[in-house]
N, C-alpha and C positions, 0 to 999 in steps of 0.2 A: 504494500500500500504506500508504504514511503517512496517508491520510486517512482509512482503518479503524479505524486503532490510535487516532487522534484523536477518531473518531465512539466508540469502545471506551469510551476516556477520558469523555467526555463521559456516556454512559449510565452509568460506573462511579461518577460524581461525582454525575449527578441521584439515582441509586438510595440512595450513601448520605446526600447530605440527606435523603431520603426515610424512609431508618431513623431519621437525626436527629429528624425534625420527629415520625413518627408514632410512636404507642405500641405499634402490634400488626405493628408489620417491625421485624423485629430483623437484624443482621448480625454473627457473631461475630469476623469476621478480614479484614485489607486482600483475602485471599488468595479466601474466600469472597465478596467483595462482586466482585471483576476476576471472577470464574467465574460467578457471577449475571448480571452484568450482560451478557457472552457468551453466554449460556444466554436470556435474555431477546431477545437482539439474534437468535439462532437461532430461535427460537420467534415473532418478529415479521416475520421477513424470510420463513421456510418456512412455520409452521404457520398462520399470521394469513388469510394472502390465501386458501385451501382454506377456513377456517374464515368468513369473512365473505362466501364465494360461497356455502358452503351455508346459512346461518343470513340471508340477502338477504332474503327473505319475513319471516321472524320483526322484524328489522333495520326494515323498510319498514311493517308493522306497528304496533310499539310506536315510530315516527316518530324512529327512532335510538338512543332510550335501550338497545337491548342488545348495541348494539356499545360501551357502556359496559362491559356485565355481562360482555362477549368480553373484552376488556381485563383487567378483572379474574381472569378465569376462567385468561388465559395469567400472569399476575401469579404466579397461585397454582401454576400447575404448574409455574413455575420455582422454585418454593420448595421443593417435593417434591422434583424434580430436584437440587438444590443441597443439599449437606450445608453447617451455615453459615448458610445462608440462608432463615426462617422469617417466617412470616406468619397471624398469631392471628384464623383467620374471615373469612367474605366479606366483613364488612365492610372491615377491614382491606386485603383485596385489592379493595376496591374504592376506597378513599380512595386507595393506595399508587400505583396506576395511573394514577389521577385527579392524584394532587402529581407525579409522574415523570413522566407525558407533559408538562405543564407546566414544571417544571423541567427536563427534557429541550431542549425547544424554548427555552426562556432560553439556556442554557448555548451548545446550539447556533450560535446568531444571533449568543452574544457572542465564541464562537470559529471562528464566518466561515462554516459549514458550513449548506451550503444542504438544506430536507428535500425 
Protein backbone atom coordinates (compact mmCIF):
# COMPACT_ATOMS: atom_id res chain seq x y z
CA UNK A 1 0.00 0.00 0.00
CA UNK A 2 2.90 2.37 0.73
CA UNK A 3 4.15 2.03 -2.62
CA UNK A 4 0.60 3.61 -4.07
CA UNK A 5 0.78 6.40 -1.90
CA UNK A 6 4.48 6.80 -3.11
CA UNK A 7 3.70 6.31 -6.82
CA UNK A 8 0.52 9.02 -5.80
CA UNK A 9 3.32 11.32 -4.55
CA UNK A 10 5.30 11.16 -7.34
CA UNK A 11 2.55 11.93 -10.07
CA UNK A 12 1.31 14.66 -7.59
CA UNK A 13 4.83 16.38 -7.77
CA UNK A 14 5.46 15.62 -11.69
CA UNK A 15 1.98 17.22 -12.35
CA UNK A 16 2.76 20.20 -10.35
CA UNK A 17 6.14 21.15 -11.89
CA UNK A 18 4.19 20.71 -14.78
CA UNK A 19 1.77 23.74 -13.74
CA UNK A 20 5.14 25.24 -12.64
CA UNK A 21 6.80 25.06 -15.94
CA UNK A 22 3.74 25.50 -18.33
CA UNK A 23 1.48 28.45 -18.82
CA UNK A 24 -1.94 26.93 -19.99
CA UNK A 25 -2.04 24.18 -16.57
CA UNK A 26 -2.98 25.98 -13.86
CA UNK A 27 -3.44 24.33 -10.26
CA UNK A 28 -5.30 26.39 -7.61
CA UNK A 29 -4.74 24.30 -4.30
CA UNK A 30 -2.16 21.55 -2.71
CA UNK A 31 -5.69 19.87 -2.20
CA UNK A 32 -6.75 20.12 -6.16
CA UNK A 33 -3.31 19.09 -7.40
CA UNK A 34 -3.34 15.31 -4.77
CA UNK A 35 -7.02 14.96 -6.48
CA UNK A 36 -5.80 15.41 -10.09
CA UNK A 37 -3.14 13.66 -9.95
CA UNK A 38 -5.56 10.44 -8.41
CA UNK A 39 -7.81 11.26 -11.15
CA UNK A 40 -5.13 11.11 -13.70
CA UNK A 41 -3.44 7.86 -12.18
CA UNK A 42 -7.49 6.56 -12.54
CA UNK A 43 -7.85 7.48 -15.98
CA UNK A 44 -4.39 5.92 -16.86
CA UNK A 45 -4.57 2.80 -15.16
CA UNK A 46 -8.71 2.02 -16.28
CA UNK A 47 -9.41 4.29 -19.10
CA UNK A 48 -5.86 4.27 -21.15
CA UNK A 49 -5.51 0.44 -21.88
CA UNK A 50 -9.62 0.28 -23.56
CA UNK A 51 -8.71 3.54 -25.10
CA UNK A 52 -5.24 2.45 -26.95
CA UNK A 53 -6.83 -1.04 -27.82
CA UNK A 54 -9.50 0.74 -29.79
CA UNK A 55 -7.67 3.65 -31.36
CA UNK A 56 -4.59 0.51 -32.39
CA UNK A 57 -5.20 1.12 -36.04
CA UNK A 58 -5.44 4.84 -35.97
CA UNK A 59 -2.15 4.51 -33.40
CA UNK A 60 -0.23 2.18 -36.07
CA UNK A 61 -1.39 4.58 -38.76
CA UNK A 62 -0.18 7.99 -37.88
CA UNK A 63 3.27 5.56 -36.62
CA UNK A 64 2.59 6.51 -32.91
CA UNK A 65 2.04 10.09 -32.81
CA UNK A 66 -1.65 9.71 -31.48
CA UNK A 67 -1.08 7.96 -28.63
CA UNK A 68 0.43 11.24 -28.03
CA UNK A 69 -2.94 13.18 -28.96
CA UNK A 70 -4.53 9.85 -26.23
CA UNK A 71 -2.37 11.29 -23.70
CA UNK A 72 -3.23 14.49 -24.11
CA UNK A 73 -6.94 13.81 -24.60
CA UNK A 74 -6.94 11.87 -20.94
CA UNK A 75 -4.61 15.19 -19.66
CA UNK A 76 -7.65 17.13 -20.53
CA UNK A 77 -10.49 15.07 -19.19
CA UNK A 78 -8.84 15.04 -15.99
CA UNK A 79 -9.03 18.72 -15.87
CA UNK A 80 -12.84 18.80 -16.59
CA UNK A 81 -13.02 16.17 -13.89
CA UNK A 82 -11.10 18.12 -11.32
CA UNK A 83 -12.48 21.21 -9.94
CA UNK A 84 -8.97 23.16 -9.26
CA UNK A 85 -7.42 21.77 -11.92
CA UNK A 86 -7.55 23.47 -15.56
CA UNK A 87 -5.81 23.30 -18.63
CA UNK A 88 -6.18 26.38 -21.48
CA UNK A 89 -6.58 24.08 -25.09
CA UNK A 90 -5.19 21.09 -26.70
CA UNK A 91 -2.34 22.59 -26.95
CA UNK A 92 -1.71 22.85 -23.56
CA UNK A 93 -2.96 19.31 -22.84
CA UNK A 94 -0.74 18.26 -25.17
CA UNK A 95 2.74 19.92 -23.81
CA UNK A 96 1.27 19.06 -20.18
CA UNK A 97 1.22 15.27 -20.95
CA UNK A 98 4.31 15.42 -22.83
CA UNK A 99 6.44 17.44 -19.44
CA UNK A 100 4.57 14.86 -16.96
CA UNK A 101 5.18 11.77 -18.43
CA UNK A 102 8.73 12.89 -18.58
CA UNK A 103 8.80 14.31 -15.32
CA UNK A 104 6.92 11.60 -14.04
CA UNK A 105 9.52 8.98 -15.13
CA UNK A 106 12.53 11.20 -13.52
CA UNK A 107 10.91 11.53 -10.39
CA UNK A 108 10.19 7.91 -10.47
CA UNK A 109 13.72 6.24 -11.10
CA UNK A 110 14.83 8.92 -8.52
CA UNK A 111 12.56 7.48 -5.98
CA UNK A 112 13.24 3.78 -6.78
CA UNK A 113 9.93 2.94 -8.31
CA UNK A 114 10.10 0.60 -11.03
CA UNK A 115 7.34 1.51 -14.33
Amino acid sequence: MSKFFLHWLVLAAALGLTAYVLPGVDVTSPGALLVAALVLGFLNAILKPVLVLLTLPLTILTLGIFYLVLNAILFGLASALVPGFTVHGFGAAFLGAIVMSLLSMVLSSLAGLKR
